[in-house]
DRENVEX-407328 format. One line per field, with one value per residue: x, y, z of N, C-alpha, C in turn; residue in three letters. Coordinates in Angstrom, 2 decimals, m for minus. Atoms other than C-alpha are relative to their C-alpha. Last residue first. Layout:
n_px [X/...]
n_py [Y/...]
n_pz [Z/...]
ca_px [X/...]
ca_py [Y/...]
ca_pz [Z/...]
c_px [X/...]
c_py [Y/...]
c_pz [Z/...]
code [ALA/...]
END
This chain:
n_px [m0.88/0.58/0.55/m1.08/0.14/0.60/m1.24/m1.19/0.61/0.07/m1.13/m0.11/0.49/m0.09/m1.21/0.65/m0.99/m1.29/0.09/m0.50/1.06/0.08/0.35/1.24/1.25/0.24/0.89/1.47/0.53/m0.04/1.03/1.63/0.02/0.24/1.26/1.36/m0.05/1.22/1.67/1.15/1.44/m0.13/m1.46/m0.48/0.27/m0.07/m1.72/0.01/m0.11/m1.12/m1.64/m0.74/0.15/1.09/1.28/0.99/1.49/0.62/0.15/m1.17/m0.33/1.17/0.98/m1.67/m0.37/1.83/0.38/m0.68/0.34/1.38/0.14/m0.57/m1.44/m1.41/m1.46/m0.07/0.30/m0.59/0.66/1.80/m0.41/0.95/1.06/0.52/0.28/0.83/0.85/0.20/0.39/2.16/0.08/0.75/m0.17/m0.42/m1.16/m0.96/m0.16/m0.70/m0.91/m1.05/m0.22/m0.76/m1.32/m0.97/0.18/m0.79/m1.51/m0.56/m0.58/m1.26/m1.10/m0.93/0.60/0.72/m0.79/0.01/0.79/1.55/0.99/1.13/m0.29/0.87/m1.65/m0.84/0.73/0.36/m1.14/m0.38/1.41/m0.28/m0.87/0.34/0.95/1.04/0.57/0.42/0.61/0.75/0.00/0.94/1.14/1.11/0.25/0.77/1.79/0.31/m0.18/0.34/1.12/0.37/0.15/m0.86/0.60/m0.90/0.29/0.22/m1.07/m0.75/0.79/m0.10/m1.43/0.35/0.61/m0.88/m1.71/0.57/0.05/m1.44/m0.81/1.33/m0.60/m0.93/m0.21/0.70/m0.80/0.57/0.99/m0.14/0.84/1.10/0.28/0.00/1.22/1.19/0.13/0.18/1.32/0.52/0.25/0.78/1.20/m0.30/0.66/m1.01/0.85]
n_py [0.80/1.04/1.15/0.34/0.71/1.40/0.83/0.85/0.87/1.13/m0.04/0.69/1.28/1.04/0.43/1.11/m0.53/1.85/0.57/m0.90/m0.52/m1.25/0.14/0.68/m1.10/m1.05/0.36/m0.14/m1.19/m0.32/0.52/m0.46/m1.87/m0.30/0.87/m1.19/m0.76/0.17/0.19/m1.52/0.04/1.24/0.17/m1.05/0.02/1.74/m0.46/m0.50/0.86/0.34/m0.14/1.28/1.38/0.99/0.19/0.82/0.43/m0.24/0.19/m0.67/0.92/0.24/m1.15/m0.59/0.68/0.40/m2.19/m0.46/0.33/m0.42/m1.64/m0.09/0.60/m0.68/0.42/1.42/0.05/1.25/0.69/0.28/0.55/1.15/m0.04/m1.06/0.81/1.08/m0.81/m0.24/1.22/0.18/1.24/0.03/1.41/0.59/0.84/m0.70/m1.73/m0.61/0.89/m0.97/m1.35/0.42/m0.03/m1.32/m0.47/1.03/m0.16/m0.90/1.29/0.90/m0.91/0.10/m0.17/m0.96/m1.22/m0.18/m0.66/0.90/m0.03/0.40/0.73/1.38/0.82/m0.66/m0.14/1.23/0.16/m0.80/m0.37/1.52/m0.27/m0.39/0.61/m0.52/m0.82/m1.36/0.27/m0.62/m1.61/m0.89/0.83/m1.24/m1.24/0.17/m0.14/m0.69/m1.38/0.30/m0.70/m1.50/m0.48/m1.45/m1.11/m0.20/0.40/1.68/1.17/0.43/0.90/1.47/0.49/0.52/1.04/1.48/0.41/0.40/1.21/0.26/0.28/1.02/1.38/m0.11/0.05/1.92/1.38/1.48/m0.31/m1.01/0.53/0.22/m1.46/m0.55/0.78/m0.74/m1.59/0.13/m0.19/m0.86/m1.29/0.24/m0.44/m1.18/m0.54/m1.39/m1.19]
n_pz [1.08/0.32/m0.52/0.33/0.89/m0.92/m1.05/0.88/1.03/m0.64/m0.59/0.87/0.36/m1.33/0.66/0.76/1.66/0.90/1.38/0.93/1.13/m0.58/m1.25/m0.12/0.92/m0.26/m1.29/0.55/m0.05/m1.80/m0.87/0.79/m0.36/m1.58/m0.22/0.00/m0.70/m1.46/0.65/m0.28/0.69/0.68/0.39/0.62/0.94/0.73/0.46/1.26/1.52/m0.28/0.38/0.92/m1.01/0.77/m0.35/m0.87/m0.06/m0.85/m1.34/m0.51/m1.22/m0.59/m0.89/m0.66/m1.36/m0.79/m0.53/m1.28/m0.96/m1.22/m0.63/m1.07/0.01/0.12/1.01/0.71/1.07/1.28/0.77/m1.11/m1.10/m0.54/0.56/m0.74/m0.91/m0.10/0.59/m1.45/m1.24/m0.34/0.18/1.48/m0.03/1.06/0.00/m1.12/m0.38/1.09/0.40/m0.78/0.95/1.31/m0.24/0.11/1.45/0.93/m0.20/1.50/0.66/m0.80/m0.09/m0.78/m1.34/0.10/m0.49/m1.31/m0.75/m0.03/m1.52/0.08/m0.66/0.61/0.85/1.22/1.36/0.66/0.91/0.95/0.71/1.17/0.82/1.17/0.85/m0.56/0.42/m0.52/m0.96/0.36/0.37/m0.72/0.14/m0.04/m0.41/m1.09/m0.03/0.94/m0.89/m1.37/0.50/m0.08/m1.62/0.12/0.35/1.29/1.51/0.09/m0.33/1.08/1.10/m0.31/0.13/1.51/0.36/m0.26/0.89/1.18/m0.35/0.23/1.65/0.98/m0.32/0.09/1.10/m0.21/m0.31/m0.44/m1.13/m1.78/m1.04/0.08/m0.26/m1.13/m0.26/1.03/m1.12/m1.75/m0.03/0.60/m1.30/m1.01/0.09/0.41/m1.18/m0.04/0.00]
ca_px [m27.19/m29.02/m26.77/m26.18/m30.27/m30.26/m27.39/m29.52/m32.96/m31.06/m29.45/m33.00/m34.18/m32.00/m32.27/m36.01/m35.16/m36.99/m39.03/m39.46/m42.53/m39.75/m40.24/m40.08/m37.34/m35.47/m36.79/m35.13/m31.68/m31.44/m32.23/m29.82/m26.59/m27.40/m27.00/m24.43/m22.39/m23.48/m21.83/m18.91/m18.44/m15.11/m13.97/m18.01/m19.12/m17.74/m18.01/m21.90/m22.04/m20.77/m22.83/m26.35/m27.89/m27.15/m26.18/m22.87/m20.58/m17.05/m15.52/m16.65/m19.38/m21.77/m19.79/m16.42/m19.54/m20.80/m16.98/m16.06/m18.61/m18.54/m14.69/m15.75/m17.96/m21.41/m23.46/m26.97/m26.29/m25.54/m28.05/m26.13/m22.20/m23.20/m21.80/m18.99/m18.28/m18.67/m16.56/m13.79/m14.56/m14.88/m10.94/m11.20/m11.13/m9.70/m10.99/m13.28/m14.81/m14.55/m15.05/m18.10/m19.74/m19.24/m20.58/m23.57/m24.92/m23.76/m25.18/m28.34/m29.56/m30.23/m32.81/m35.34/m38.68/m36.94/m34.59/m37.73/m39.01/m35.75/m33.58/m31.17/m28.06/m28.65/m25.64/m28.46/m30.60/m28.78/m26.75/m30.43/m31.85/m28.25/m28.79/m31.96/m30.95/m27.63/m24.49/m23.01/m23.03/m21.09/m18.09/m19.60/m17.70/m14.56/m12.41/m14.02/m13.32/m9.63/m8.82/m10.11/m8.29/m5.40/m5.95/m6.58/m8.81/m6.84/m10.24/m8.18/m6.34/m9.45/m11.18/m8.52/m8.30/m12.20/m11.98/m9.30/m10.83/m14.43/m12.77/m11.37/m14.85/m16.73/m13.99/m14.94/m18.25/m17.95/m16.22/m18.42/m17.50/m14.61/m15.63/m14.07/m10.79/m10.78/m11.29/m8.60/m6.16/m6.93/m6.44/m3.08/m2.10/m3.15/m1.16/1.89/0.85/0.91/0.00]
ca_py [m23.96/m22.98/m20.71/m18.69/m18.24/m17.17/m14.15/m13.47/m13.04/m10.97/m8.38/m7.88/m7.16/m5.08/m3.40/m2.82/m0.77/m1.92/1.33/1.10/m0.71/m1.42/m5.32/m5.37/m2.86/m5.49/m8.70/m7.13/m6.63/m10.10/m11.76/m8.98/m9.71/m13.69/m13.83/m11.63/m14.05/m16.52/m15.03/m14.21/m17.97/m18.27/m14.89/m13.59/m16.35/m16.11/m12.11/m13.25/m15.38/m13.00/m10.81/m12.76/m10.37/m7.40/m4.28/m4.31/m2.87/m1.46/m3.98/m3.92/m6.69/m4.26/m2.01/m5.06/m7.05/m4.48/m2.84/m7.13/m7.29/m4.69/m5.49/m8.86/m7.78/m8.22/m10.49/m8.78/m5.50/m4.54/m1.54/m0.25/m0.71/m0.50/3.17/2.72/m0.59/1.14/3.85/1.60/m0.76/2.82/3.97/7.92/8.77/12.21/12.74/15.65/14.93/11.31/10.29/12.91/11.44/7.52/9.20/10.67/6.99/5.96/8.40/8.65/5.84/8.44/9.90/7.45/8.28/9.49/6.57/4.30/5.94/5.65/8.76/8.62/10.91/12.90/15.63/18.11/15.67/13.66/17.46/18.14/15.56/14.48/18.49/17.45/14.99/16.93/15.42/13.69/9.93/11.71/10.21/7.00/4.53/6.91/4.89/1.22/2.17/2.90/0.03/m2.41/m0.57/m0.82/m4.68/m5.81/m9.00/m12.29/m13.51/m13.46/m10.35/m8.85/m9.28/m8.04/m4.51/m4.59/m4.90/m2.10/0.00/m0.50/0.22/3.43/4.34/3.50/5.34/8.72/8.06/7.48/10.85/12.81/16.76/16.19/13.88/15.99/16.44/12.87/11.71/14.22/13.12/9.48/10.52/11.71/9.03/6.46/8.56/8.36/4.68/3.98/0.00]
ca_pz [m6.12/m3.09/m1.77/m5.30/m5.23/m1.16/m2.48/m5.59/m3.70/m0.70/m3.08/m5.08/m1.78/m1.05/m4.52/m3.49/m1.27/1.80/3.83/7.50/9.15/12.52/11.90/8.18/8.24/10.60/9.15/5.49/7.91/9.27/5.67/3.93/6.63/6.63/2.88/2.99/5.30/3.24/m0.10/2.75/3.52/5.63/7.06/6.86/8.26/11.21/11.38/10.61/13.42/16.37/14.96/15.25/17.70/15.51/17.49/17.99/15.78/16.99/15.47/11.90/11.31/9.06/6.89/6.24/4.97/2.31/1.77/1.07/m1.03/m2.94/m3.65/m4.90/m7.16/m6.62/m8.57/m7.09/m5.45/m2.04/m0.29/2.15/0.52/m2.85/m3.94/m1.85/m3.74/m7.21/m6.61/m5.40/m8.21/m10.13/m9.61/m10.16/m6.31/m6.19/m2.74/m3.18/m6.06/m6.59/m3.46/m2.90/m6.38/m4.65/m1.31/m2.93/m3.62/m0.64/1.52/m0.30/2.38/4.87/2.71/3.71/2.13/m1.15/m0.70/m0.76/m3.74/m5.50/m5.86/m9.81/m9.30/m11.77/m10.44/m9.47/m8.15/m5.87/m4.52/m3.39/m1.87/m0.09/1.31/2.45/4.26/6.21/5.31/7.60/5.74/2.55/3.22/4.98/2.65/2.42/4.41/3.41/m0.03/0.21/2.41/0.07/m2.66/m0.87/0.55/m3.59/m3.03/m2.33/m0.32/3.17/2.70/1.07/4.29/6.17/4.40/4.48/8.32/8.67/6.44/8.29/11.69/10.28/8.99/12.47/14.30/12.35/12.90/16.60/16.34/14.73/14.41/13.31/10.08/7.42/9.57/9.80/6.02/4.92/7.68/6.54/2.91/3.72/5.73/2.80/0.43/1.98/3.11/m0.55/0.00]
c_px [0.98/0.70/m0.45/0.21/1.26/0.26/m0.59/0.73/1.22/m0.45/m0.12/1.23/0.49/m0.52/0.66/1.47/0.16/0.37/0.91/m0.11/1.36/m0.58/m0.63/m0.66/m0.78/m0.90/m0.13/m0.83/m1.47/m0.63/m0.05/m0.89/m1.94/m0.33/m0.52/m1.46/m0.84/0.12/m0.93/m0.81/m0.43/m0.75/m0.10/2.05/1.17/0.22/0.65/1.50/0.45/m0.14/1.25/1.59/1.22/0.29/m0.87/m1.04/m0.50/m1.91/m0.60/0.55/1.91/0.87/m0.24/m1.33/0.52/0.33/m1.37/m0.30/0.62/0.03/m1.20/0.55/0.43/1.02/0.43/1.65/m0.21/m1.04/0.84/m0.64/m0.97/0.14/m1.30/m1.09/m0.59/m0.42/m1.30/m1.29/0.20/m0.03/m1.58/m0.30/m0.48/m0.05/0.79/1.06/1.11/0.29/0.95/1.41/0.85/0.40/0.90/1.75/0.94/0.14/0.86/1.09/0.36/0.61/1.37/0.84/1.06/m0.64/m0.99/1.27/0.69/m0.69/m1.30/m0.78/m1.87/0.27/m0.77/1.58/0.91/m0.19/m0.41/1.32/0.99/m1.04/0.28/0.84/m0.70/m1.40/m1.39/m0.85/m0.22/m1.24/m0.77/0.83/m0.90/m1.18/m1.01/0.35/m0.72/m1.27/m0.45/m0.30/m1.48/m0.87/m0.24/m0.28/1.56/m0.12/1.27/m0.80/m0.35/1.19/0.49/m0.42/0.16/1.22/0.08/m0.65/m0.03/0.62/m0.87/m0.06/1.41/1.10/m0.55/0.80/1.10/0.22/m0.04/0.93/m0.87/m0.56/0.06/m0.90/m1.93/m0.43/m0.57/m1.27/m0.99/m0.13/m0.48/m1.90/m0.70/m0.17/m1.05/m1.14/0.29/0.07/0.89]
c_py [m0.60/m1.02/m1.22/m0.70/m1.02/m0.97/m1.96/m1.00/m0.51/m0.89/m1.36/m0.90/m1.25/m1.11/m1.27/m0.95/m0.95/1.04/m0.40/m0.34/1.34/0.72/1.46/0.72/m0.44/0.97/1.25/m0.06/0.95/1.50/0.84/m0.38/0.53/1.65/0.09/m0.59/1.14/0.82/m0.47/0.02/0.97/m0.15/m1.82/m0.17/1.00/m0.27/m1.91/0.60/0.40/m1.25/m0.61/0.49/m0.87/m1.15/m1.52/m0.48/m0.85/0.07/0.54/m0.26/0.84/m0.88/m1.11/1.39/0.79/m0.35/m0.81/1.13/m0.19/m1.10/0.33/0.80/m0.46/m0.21/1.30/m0.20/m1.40/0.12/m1.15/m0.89/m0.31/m0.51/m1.02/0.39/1.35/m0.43/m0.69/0.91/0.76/m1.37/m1.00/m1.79/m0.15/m1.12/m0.25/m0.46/0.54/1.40/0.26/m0.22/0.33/1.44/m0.73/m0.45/1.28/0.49/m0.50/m0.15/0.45/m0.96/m0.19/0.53/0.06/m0.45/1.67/0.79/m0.24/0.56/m1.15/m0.03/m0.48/m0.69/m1.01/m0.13/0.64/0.46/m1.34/m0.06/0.61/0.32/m1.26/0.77/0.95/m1.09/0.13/1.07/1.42/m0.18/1.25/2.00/0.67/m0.96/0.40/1.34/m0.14/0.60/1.63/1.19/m0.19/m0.13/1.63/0.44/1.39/1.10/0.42/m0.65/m1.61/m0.36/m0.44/m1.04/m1.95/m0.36/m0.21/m1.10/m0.82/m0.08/m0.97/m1.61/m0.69/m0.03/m1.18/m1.48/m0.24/0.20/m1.41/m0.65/m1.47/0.08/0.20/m0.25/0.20/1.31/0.92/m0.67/0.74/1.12/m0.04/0.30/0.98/0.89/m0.50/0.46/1.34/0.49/1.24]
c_pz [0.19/m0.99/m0.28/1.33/m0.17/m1.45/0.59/0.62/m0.93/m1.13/0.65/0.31/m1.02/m0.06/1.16/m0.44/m0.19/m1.22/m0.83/m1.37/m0.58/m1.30/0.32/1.57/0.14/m0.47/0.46/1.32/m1.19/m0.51/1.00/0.73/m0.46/0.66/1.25/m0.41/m0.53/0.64/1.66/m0.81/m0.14/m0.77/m0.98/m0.87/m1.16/m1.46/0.16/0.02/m1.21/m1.23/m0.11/m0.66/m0.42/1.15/m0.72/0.47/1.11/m0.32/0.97/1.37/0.35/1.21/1.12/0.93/1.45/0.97/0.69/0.57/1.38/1.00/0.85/0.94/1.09/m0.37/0.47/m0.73/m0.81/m1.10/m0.37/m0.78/1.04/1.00/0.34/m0.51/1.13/1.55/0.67/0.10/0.97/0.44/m0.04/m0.26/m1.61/m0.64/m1.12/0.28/0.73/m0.19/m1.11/m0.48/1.27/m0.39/m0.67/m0.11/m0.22/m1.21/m0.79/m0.09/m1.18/m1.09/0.56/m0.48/1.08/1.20/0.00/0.40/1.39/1.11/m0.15/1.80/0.40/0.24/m0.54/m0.59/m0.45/m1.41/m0.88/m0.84/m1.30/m1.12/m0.85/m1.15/m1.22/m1.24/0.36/m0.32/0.79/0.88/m0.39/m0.62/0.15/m0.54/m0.56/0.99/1.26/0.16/m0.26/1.13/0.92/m0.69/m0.28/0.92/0.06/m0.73/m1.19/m1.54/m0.04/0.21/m1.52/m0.60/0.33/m0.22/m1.23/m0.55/0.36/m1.20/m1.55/0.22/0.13/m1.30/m0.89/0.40/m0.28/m1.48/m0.11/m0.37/0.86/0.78/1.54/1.07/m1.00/0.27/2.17/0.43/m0.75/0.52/1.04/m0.24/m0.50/1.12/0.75/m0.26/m0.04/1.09/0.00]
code [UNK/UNK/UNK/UNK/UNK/UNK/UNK/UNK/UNK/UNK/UNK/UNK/UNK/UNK/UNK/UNK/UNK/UNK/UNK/UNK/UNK/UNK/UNK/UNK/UNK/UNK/UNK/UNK/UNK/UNK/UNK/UNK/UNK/UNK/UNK/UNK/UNK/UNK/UNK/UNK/UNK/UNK/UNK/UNK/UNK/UNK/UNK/UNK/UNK/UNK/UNK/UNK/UNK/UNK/UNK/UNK/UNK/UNK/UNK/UNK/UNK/UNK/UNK/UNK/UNK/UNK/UNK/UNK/UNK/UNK/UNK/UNK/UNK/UNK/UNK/UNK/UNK/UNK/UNK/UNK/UNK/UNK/UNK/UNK/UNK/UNK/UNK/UNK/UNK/UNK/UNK/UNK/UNK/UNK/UNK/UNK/UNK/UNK/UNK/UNK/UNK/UNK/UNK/UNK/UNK/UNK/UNK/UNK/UNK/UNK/UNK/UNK/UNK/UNK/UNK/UNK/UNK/UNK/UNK/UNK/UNK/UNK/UNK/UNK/UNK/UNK/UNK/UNK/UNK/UNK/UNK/UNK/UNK/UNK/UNK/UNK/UNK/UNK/UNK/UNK/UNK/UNK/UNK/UNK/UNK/UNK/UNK/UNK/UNK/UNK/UNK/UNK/UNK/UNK/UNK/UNK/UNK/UNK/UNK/UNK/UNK/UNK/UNK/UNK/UNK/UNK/UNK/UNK/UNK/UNK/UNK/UNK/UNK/UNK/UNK/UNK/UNK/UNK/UNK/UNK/UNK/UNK/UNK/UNK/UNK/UNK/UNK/UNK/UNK/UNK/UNK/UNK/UNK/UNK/UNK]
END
């Protein structure tokens, strides 16, 4: 790795995220993890690392500012991002990435782009950033964590198989609204299971 330029972006990711700390730990713990992850699948560690800094680079932004920079870069808004706004982050935080960070590499693009939602036939990249979001270290809220960072180092198609299922129930449970891509995300991951 360039750690020249790794520090660099690091102190660029930090001073961004100043005002939220937990955040700020969240992203470094979501390098590291993706770094590891593509150590153990053979995945490219800096680009890995890369995408799981600026994953949440655009997570601060205010909701109706995601609204507004979506549209006026045609940055497509499904309905249920239009109810949930929160989940622009991604989307933006590919355009931030490239903007602000200089990121021109589009698997890292890409995986910061599909890191809430996943995508049917990810790459390998997304799926490490997907995973690497959800069983970081300082996560803790899913029951079934200590399975899914299991999984995750030995079976990460199951491991996002397990992630989607757990977090469709959720929305289900708490009447939020599914993105549909989630769905489409869990329906590939249970298909390439089965087979």
């Amino acid at each position: 790795m360039d750690n020249e330029y790794i520090e660099r972006l690091r102190k660029q990711v930090k001073k961004a995220l100043k005002m939220d700390k937990k955040r700020y730990r969240h992203t470094l713990g979501v390098a590291d993890t993706a770094a590891c992850l593509a150590m153990r699948y053979g995945a490219d560690v800096e680009k890995a690392y890369i995408a799981g800094l600026l994953h949440d680079c655009a997570k601060c932004v205010p909701d109706d500012i995601k609204i507004k920079e979506c549209q006026e870069h045609g940055i497509e808004i499904t309905e249920s991002e239009a109810v949930g706004p929160y989940l622009l982050h991604a989307k933006l935080g590919a355009l931030y990435a490239r903007i602000y960070y200089g990121i021109e590499d589009e698997e890292i693009l890409s995986a910061i782009r599909f890191h809430t939602t996943g995508r049917a036939n990810m790459t390998e990249l997304e799926e490490i950033v997907f995973i690497a979001d959800y069983i970081e270290p300082y996560r803790n809220q899913a029951s079934d964590l200590n399975v899914v960072r299991a999984e995750s180092f030995t079976d990460i198609r199951k491991a996002i198989l397990t992630v989607t299922f757990d977090t469709l129930e959720y929305l289900k449970r708490k009447g939020k609204a599914i993105d549909p891509v989630t769905v489409e995300t869990y329906e590939f991951y249970k298909d390439t299971q089965n087979n």
